[in-house]
N, C-alpha and C positions, 0 to 999 in steps of 0.2 A: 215630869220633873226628874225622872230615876234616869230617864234617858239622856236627859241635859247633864247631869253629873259623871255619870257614866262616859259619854262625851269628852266631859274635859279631864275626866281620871286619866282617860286613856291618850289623847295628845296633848297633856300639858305639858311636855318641853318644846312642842311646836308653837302651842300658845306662847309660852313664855319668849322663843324666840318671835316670834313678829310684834309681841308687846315690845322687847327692847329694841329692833329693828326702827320702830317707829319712832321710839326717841331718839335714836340715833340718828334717824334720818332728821328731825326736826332740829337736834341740834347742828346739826355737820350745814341745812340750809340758812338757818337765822344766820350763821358765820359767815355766808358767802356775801361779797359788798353788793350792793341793787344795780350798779351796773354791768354785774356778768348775771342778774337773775336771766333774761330776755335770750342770750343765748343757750346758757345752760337747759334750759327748759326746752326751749324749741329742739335742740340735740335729743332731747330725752324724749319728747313729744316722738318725734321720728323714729328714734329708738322702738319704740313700743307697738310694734309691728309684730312683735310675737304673741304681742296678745291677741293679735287677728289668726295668728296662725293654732293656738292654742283654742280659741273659741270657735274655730272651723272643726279641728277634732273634736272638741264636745258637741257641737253639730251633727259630725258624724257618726258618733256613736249614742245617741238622745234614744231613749225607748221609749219617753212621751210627750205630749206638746207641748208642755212645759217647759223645760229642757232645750225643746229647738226652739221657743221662741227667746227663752235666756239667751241662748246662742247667738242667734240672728241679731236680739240688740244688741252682744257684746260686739257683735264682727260691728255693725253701723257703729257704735262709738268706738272702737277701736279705730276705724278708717277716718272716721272724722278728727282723731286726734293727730292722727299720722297724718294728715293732709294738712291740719294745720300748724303740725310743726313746721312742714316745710313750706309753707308760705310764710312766716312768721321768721323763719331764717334767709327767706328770699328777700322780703324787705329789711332783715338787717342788712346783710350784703349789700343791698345797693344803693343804703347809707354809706358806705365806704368806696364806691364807687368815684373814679375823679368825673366833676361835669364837664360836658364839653361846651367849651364857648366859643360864639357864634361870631366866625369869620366875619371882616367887615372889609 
């Protein structure tokens, strides 16, 4: 328990920031209207590529196997999100797409 306190003595302005971080972020999305949630998201899905690249460094430097297999699932969910941003933005697009109709 000395430990856990300990802990937050010593990064409580980091805590603090990603406590308000996250209400900021909750606020700043309830605002956005529901039909830009579908792009937004898929952009940010794509976006987050760096958390593959970031989980491949903790990969690379892991001293137990703990550590790599954290890693290992963060790169799989990581590339699963990245992949489906962009299929998720690929079927928007081609809602927007004009059809072609069929010469007679």
């Amino acid at each position: 328990m000395d430990e856990v306190l300990k802990f937050f003595l010593e990064y409580r302005e980091a805590i603090f920031i990603i406590i308000l971080s996250i209400f900021l972020g909750i606020e700043v999305i309830s605002h956005v209207p529901s039909v830009l949630h579908t792009p937004l998201m898929s952009g940010a899905n794509a976006i987050h590529g760096v958390v593959i690249i970031g989980a491949i460094i903790v990969m690379g430097h892991a001293e137990n196997p703990v550590a790599m297999i954290l890693g290992f699932i963060a790169v799989v969910l990581g590339t699963l999100n990245v992949v489906g941003g962009f299929v998720v933005t690929d079927r928007m697009l081609e809602m927007f797409k004009k059809k072609k109709t069929p010469k007679s």
